[in-house]
C-alpha positions as a printed NumPy array, in Angstrom:
array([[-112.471,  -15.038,    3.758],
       [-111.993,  -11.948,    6.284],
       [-111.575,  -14.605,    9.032],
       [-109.148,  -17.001,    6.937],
       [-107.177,  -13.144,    6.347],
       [-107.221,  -12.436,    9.826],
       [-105.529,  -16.037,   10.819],
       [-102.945,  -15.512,    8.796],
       [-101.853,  -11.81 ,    9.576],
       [-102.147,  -13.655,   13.44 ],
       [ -99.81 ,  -16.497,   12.766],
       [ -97.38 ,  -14.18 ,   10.736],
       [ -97.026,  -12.106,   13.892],
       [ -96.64 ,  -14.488,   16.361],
       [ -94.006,  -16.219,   14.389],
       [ -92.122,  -13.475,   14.146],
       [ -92.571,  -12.448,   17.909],
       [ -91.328,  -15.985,   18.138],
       [ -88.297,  -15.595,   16.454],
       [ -87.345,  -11.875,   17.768],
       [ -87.361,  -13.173,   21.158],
       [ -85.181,  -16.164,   20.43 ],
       [ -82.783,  -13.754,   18.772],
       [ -82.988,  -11.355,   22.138],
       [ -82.768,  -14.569,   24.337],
       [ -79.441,  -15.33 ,   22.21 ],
       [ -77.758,  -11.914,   22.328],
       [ -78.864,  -11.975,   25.936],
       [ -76.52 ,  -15.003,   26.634],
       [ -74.08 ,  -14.038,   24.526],
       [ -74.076,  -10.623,   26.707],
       [ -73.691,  -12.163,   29.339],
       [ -71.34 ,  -14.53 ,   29.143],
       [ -69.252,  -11.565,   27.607],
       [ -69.719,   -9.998,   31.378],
       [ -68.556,  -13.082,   32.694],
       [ -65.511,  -13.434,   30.692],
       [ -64.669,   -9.375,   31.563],
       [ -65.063,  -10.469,   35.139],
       [ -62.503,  -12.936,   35.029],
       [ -60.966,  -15.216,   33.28 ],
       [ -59.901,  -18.438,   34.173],
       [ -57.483,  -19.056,   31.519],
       [ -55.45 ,  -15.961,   33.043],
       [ -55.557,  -17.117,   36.7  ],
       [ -59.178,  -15.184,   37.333],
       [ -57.786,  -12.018,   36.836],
       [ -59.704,   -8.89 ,   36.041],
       [ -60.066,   -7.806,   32.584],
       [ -59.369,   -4.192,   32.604],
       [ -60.076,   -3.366,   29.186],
       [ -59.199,   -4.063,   25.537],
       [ -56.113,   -2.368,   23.494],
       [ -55.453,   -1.526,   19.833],
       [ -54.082,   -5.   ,   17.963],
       [ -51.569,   -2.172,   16.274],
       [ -50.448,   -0.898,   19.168],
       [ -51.588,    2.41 ,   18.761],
       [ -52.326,    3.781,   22.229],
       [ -56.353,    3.812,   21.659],
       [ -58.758,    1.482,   24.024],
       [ -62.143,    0.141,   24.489],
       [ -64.213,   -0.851,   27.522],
       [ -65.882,   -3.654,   25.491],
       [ -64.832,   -5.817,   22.806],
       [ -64.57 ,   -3.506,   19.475],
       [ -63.08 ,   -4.024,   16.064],
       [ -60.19 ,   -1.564,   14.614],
       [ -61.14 ,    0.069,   11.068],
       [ -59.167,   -2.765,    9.335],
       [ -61.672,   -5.764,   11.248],
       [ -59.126,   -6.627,   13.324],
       [ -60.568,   -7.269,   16.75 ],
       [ -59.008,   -5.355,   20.017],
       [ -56.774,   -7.479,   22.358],
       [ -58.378,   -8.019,   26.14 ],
       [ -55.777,   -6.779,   29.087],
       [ -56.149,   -8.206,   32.299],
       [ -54.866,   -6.84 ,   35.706],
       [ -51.269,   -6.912,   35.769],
       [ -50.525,   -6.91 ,   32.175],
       [ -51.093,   -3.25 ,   31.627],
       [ -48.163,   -2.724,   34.803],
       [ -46.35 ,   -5.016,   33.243],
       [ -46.635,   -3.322,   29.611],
       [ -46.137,    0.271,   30.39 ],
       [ -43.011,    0.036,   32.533],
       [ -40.143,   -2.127,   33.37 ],
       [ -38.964,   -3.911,   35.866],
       [ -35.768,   -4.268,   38.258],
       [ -34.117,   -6.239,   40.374],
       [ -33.799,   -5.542,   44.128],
       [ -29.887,   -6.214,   43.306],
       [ -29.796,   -3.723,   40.509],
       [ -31.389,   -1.25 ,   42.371],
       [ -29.259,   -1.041,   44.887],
       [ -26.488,   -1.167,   42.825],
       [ -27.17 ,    1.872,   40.564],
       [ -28.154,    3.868,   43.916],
       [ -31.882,    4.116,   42.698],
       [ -33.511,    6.779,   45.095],
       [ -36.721,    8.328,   44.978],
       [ -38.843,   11.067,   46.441],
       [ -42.898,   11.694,   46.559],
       [ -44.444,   14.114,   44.291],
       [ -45.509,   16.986,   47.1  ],
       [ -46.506,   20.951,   47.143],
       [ -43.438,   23.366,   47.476],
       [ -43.874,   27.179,   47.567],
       [ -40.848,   27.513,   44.425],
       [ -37.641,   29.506,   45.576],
       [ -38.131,   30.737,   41.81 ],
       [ -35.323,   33.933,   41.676],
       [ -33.861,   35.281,   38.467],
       [ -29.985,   34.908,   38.096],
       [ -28.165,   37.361,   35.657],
       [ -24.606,   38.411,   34.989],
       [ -23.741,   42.119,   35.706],
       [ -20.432,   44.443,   36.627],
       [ -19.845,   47.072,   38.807],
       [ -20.434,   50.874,   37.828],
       [ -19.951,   54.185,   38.998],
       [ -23.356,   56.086,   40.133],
       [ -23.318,   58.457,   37.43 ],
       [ -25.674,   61.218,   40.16 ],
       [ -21.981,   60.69 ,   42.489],
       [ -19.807,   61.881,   39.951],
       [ -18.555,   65.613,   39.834],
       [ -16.542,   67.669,   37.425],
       [ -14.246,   70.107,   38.862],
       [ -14.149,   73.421,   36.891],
       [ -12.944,   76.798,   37.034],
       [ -15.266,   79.832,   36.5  ],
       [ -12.742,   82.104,   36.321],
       [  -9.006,   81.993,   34.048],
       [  -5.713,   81.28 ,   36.035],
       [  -2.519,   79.436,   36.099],
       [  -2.118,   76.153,   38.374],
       [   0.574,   76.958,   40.881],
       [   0.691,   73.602,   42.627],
       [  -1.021,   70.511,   42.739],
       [  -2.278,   68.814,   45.423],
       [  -3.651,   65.75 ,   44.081],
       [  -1.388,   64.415,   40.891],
       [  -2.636,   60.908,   40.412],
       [  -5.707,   59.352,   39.079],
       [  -7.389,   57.447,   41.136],
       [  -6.225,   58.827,   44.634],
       [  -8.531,   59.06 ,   47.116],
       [  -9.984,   62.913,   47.909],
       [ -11.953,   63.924,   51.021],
       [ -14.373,   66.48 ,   50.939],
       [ -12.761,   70.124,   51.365],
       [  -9.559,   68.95 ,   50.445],
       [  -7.051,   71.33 ,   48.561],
       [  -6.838,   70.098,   45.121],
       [  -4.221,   72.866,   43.739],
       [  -3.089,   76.099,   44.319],
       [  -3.885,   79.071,   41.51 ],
       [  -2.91 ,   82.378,   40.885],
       [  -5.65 ,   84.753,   38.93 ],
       [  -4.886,   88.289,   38.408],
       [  -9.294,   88.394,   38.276],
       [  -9.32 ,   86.439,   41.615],
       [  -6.498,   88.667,   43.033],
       [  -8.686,   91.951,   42.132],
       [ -11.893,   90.74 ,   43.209],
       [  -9.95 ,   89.648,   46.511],
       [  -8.887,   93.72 ,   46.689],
       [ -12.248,   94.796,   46.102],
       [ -13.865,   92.564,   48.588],
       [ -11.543,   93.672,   51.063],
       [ -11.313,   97.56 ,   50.246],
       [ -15.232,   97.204,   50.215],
       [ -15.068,   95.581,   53.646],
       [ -13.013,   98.052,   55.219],
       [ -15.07 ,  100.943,   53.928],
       [ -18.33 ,   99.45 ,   55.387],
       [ -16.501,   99.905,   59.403],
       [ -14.935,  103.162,   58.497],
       [ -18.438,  104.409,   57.304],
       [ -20.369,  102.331,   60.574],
       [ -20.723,  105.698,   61.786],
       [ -21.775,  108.064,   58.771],
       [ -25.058,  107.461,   57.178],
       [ -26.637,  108.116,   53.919],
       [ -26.132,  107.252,   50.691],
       [ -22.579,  106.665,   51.34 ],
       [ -22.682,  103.85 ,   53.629],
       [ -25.624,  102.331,   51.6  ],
       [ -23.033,  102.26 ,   48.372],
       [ -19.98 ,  101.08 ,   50.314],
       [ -22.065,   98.267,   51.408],
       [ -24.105,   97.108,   48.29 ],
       [ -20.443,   97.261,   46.884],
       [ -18.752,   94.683,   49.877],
       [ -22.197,   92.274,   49.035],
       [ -21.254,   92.416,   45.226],
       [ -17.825,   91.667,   45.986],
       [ -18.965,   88.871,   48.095],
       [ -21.304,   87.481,   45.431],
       [ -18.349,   87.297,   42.272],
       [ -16.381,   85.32 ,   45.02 ],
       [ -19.103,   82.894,   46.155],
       [ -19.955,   82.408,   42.27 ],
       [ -16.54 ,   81.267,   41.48 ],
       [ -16.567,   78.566,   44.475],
       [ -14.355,   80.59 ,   47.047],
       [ -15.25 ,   78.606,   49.902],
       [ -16.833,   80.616,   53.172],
       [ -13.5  ,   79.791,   55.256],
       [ -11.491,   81.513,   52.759],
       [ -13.689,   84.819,   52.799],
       [ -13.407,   85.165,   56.114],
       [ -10.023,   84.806,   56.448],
       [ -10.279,   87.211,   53.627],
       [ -12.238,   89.776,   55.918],
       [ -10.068,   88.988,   58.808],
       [  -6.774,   89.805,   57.266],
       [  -7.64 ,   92.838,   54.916],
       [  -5.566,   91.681,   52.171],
       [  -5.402,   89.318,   48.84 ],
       [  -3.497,   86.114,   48.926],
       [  -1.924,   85.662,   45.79 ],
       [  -2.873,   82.251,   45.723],
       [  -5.667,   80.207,   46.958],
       [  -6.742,   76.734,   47.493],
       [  -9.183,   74.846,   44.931],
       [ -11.341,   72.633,   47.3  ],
       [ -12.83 ,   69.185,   46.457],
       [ -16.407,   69.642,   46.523],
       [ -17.062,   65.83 ,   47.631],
       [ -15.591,   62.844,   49.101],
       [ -14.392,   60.251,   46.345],
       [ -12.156,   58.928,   43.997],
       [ -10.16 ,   60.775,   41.351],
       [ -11.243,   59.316,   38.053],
       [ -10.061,   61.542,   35.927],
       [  -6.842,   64.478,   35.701],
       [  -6.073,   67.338,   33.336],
       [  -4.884,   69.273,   35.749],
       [  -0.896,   69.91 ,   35.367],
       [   1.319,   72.058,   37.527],
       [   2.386,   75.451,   35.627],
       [  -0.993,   75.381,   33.367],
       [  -3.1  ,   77.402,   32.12 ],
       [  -6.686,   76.734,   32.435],
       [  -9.586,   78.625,   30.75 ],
       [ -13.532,   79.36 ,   32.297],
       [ -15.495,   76.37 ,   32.161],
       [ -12.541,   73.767,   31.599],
       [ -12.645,   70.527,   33.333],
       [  -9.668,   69.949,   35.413],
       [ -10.909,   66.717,   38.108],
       [ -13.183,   64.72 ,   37.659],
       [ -14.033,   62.862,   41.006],
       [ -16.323,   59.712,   41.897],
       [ -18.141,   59.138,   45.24 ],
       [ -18.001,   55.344,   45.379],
       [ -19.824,   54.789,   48.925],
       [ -22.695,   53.767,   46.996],
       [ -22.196,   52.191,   43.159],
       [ -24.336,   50.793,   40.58 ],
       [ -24.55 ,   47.033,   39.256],
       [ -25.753,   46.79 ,   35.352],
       [ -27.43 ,   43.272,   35.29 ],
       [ -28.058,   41.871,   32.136],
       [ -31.596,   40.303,   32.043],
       [ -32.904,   37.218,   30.137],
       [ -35.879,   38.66 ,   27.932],
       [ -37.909,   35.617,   29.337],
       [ -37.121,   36.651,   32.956],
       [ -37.519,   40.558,   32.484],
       [ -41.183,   40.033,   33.551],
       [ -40.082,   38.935,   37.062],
       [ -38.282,   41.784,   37.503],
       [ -39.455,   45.194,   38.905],
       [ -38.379,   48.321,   40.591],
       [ -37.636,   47.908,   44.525],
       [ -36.798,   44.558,   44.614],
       [ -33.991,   42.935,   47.057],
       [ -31.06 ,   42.022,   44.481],
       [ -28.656,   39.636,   46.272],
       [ -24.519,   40.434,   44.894],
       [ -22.051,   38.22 ,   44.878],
       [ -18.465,   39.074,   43.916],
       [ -15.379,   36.535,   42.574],
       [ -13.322,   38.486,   44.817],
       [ -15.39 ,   38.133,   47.992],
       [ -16.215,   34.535,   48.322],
       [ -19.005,   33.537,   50.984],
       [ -19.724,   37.396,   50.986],
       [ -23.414,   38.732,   49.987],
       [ -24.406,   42.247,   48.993],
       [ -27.84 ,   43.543,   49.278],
       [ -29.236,   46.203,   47.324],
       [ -32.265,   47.314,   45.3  ],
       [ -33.47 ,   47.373,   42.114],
       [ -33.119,   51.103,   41.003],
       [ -34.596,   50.9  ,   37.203],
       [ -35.334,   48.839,   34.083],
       [ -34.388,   50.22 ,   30.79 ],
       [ -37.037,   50.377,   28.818],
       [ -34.692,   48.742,   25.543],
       [ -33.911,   45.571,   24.726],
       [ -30.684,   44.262,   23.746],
       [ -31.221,   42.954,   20.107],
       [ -27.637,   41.208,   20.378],
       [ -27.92 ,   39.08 ,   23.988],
       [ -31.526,   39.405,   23.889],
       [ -31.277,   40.589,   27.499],
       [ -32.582,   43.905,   29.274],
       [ -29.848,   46.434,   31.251],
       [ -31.235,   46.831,   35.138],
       [ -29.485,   48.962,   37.009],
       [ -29.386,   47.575,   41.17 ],
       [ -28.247,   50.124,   44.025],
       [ -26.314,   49.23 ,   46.789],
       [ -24.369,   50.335,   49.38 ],
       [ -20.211,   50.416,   49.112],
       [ -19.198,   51.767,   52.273],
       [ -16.388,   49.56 ,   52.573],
       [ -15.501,   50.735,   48.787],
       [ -14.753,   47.09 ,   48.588],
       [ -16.763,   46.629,   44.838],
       [ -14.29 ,   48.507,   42.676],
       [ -15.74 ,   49.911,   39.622],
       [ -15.661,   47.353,   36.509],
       [ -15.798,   44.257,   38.624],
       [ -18.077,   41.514,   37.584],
       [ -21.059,   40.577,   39.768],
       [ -23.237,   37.229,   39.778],
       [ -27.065,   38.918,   40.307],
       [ -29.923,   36.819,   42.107],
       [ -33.101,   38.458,   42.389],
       [ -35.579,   36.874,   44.106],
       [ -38.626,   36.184,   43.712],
       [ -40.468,   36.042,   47.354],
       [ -42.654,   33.423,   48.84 ],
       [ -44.92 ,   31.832,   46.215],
       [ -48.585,   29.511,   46.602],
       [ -47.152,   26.098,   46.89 ],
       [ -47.154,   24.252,   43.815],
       [ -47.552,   21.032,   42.708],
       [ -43.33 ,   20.229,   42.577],
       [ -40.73 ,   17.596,   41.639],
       [ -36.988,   17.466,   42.226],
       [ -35.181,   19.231,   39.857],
       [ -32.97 ,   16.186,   39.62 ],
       [ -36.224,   13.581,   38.659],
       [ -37.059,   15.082,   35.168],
       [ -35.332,   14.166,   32.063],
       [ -35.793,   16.765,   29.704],
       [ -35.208,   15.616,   26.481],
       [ -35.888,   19.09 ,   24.662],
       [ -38.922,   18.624,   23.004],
       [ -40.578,   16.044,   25.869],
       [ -39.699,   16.105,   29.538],
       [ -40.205,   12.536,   31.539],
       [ -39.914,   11.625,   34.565],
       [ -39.382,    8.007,   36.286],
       [ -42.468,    6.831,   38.477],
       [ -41.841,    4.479,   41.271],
       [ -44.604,    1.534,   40.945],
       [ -43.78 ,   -0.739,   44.021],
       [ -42.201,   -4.273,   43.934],
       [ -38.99 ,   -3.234,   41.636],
       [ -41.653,   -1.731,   39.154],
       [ -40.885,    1.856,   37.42 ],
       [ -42.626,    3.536,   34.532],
       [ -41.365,    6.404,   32.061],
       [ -44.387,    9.336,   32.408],
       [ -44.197,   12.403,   30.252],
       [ -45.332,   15.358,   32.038],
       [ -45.855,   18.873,   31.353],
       [ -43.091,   21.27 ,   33.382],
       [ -44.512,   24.652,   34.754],
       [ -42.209,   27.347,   36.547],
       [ -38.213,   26.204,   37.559],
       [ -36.904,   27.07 ,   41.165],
       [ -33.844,   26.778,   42.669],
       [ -34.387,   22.967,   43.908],
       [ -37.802,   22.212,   42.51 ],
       [ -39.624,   22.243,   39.437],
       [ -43.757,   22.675,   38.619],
       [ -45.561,   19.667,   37.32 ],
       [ -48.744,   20.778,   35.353],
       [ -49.987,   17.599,   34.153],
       [ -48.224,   14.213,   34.273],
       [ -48.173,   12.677,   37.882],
       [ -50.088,   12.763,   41.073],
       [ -48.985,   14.406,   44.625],
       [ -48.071,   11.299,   46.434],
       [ -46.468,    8.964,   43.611],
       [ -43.243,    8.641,   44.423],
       [ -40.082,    9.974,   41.349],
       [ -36.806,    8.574,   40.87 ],
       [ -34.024,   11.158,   41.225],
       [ -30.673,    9.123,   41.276],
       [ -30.175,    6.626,   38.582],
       [ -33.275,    7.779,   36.594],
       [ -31.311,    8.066,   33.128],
       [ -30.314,    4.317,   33.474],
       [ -33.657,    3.369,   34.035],
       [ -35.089,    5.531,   30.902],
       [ -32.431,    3.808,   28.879],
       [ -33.382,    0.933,   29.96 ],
       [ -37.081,    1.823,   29.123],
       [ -36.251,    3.147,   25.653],
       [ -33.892,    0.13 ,   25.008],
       [ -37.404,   -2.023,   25.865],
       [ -39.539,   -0.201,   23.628],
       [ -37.27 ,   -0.073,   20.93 ],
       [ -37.077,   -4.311,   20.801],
       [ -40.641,   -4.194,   20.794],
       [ -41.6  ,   -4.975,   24.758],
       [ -38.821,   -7.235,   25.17 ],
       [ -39.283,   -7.434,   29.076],
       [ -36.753,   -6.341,   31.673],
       [ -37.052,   -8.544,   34.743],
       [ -33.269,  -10.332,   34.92 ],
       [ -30.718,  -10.769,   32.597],
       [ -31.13 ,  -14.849,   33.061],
       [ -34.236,  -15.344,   31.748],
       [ -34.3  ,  -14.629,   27.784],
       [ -36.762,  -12.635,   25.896],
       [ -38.117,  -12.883,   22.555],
       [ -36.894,   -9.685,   20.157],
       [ -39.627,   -8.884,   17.35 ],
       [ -41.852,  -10.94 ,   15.186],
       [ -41.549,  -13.121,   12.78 ],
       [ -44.217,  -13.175,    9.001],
       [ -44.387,  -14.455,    5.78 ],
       [ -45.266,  -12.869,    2.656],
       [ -45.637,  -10.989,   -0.717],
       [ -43.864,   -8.21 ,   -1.313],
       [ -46.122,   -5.937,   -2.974],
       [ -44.012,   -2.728,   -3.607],
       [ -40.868,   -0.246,   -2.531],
       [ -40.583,    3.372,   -1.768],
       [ -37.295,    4.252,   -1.534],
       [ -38.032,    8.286,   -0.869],
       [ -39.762,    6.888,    2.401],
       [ -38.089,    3.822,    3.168],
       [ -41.263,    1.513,    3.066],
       [ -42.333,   -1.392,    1.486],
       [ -45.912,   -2.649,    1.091],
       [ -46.175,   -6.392,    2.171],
       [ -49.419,   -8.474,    2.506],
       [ -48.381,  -11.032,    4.912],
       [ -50.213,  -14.377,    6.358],
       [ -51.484,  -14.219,   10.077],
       [ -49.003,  -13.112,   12.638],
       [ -49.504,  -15.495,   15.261],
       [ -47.345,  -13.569,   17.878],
       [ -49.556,  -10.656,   17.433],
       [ -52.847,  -12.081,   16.449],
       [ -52.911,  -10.557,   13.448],
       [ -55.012,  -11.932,   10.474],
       [ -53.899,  -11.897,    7.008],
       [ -53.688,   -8.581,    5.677],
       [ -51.681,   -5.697,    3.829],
       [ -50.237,   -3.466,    5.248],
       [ -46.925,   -0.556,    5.207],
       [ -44.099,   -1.246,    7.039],
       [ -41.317,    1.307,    7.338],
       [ -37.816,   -0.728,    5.966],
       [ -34.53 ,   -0.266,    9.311],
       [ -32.653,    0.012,    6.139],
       [ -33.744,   -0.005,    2.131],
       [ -30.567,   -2.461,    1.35 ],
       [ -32.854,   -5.296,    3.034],
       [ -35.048,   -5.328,   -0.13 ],
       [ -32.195,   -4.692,   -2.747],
       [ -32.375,   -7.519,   -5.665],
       [ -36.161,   -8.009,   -4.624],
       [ -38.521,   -7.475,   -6.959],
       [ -42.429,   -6.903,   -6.391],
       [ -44.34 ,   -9.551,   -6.466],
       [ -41.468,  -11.414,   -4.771],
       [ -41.884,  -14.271,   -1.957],
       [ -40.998,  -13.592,    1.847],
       [ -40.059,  -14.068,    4.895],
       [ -39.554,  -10.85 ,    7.438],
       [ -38.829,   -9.718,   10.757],
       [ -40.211,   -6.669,   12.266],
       [ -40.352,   -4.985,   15.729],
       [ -42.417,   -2.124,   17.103],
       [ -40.119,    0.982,   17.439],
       [ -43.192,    3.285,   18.184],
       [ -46.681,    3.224,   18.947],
       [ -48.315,    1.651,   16.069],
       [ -44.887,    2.48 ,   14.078],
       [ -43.622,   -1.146,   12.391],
       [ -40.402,   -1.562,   11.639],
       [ -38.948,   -4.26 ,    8.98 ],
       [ -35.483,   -5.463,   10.433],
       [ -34.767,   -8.053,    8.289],
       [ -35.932,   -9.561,    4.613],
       [ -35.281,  -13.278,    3.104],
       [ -36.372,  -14.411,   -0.444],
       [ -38.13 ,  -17.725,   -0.379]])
């Protein structure tokens, strides 16, 4: 009985061993003729299967045959088709007639600078107030008009002090005591002198100039009038002086400008403000000058911001020796940036920046060119960075590349109607029949469970579409009998373009 036990248990397990190794043989052929068919396939010419794409279109693929969640199988590409898929194609004719030009993808140190919008201003250390330290009457002016020119030491006006007149006296009485006493000593001398040196001191203090002393000393007498002297070289920007006035201690009377050097206030982009530091080169250029540069350097950056331009006051100096910027003038600013690592870089010119996605137009060879969104880094002058998107070497379109991206969209948006002439006609959309199953008019889509798509290889199924327009269903009720078009406006995005009862 153990023996009869024991043959049976044997057979059992070589039947099975039997059958598991048919099963392995089986897969094993199946295997490999599923490596044959990704070599090549006959049916397409022997051309390489490259790999296998979502039957909806979204942008998802497989190395090996797969189903999608819905048991729809994936869709085999072979060499060529993916080219032929992902861009479009023009004629040599068409390309020469849009003036299609292109340039490689190469590594450019960025002539980055930061432009800003500024105006001329005074140096506020340059400017002087002319005051009097003493009171007196204006007996004659020198300089009557705002904004005439002063050098330095030149008479102003002319005033008459009775304090300036007795300090004169004293000065000079003081002065002739000190050589009348040269030769007597003691305490007298020592007082006639200490007296002259505080004579000399209320003069100085009240900006008598050293010329005018000594002529003082030299003649032995008060003038009744004397000079006011410009203390610099400038501009008169301001005059309450008036012939016949009065004037008190400590009133303004000129107020003058030296303009050999001047200020530019640039207004800086918040963005850009981090660019920006003290000591740079600051390149000027002025309306009134064209062709003509001015060079200065970056004094300070105000530590506020702007809350209304969002921008940041810097204040550039720079030399006006010329005095040809005029206070209040408007300036164009360009502050560069210096010499950069090179940088992966396209033209400026090849990217189409759309606002919320920037593409550019990659030249494929043979009439071929394909829309690529990339990801922009920093902007120069002529150049632009290219984080992520396209290789150094591939070669961009920078003339005519908005033609060929409408072009592009106008393709994707018939659902890859191809591009290659205008003689030979393409097929626009697809074509199902069906049930409607039900309307959302908030959303614009219907629910429709439609019989095989041949076109797309699509087995029966139900599924959302999203309605061009909700009047296609109107006077169709659920439930309702068929027959659609639809294209594929986005990636895996159906759209119903047209409805017919049956």
């Amino acid at each position: 009985m153990n023996t009869g036990k024991t043959l049976l248990i044997a057979a059992v397990a070589l039947a099975l061993g039997s059958l598991a190794g048919y099963r392995l043989a089986q897969q094993n052929q199946g295997e490999g003729t599923s490596a044959a068919n990704v070599a090549v396939d006959p049916q397409k010419g022997g051309k390489k299967l490259l790999y296998y794409r979502n039957p909806m279109g979204l942008p998802d693929t497989s190395p090996v045959p797969k189903k999608d969640p819905m048991g729809m199988d994936y869709l085999p590409v072979y060499e060529g088709e993916d080219e032929a898929e992902s861009g479009i194609k023009v004629s040599p004719e068409k390309i020469q007639k849009l003036g299609v030009r292109s340039e490689p993808v190469r590594r450019v140190a960025l002539d980055r600078s930061v432009r800003a919008s500024g105006r001329v201003e005074i140096d506020e250390s340059r400017t002087y107030a002319v005051t009097a330290k003493f009171e007196g009457y204006i007996e004659r002016l020198h300089v009557n008009t705002t904004g005439q020119p002063v050098g330095r030491g030149q008479p102003l006006f002319e005033v008459y002090s009775p304090e300036l007149v007795s300090a004169q006296r004293e000065y000079a009485l003081a002065t002739q005591g000190v050589a009348r006493l040269a030769e007597a000593g003691g305490e007298a001398q020592a007082g006639m002198r200490q007296l002259a040196e505080s004579s000399l001191l209320r003069l100085k203090n009240w900006d008598i100039s050293e010329a005018q002393i000594k002529a003082l000393a030299n003649k032995g007498e008060a003038q009744r009038t004397l000079s006011f002297l410009s203390p610099v070289a400038g501009i008169v920007t301001e005059k309450k002086a008036v012939q016949g006035m009065r004037f008190m201690p400590g009133e303004t009377l000129f107020q003058i400008a030296d303009v050999s050097s001047v200020w530019v206030q640039a207004d800086v982009f918040e963005q850009d403000i981090g660019a920006v530091r003290v000591g740079q080169k600051a390149l000027i250029r002025i309306n009134a000058y064209p062709g003509e540069v001015f060079e200065g350097r970056i004094a300070y950056v105000y530590p506020t911001l702007q809350a209304e331009t969002r921008t940041v006051p810097v204040r550039i100096q720079l030399a006006n020796p010329s005095g040809k910027l005029k206070p209040a003038m408007f300036a164009d600013v360009d502050i560069p940036q210096g010499e950069a690592t090179p940088v992966l870089a396209v033209p400026t010119a090849a990217v189409i920046d759309g606002g919320t996605r920037q593409v550019v137009i990659v030249e494929r060879g043979e009439g071929r060119f394909e829309p690529r969104p990339v990801r922009l880094g920093q902007r120069g002058a002529e150049f632009v960075q290219i984080l992520d998107g396209v290789s150094e070497g591939e070669r961009v379109v920078t003339a005519a590349n908005f033609l060929i991206d409408a072009e592009s969209n106008l393709k994707a948006a018939l659902g890859g109607m191809k591009s290659n002439d205008a003689a030979t006609p393409a097929k626009v959309g697809h074509q199902g029949v069906g049930v409607l199953n039900a309307v959302d008019p908030a959303s614009s889509t219907a629910t429709i469970t439609h019989e095989p798509i041949a076109s797309l290889k699509w087995p029966a199924m139900k599924m959302e579409f999203i309605l061009a327009n909700p009047a296609l269903v109107a006077g169709l009720k659920p439930g309702s009998a068929i027959e659609f078009e639809f294209v594929e406006r986005g990636a895996g995005e159906w759209v119903v373009t047209g409805v017919k009862g049956k």
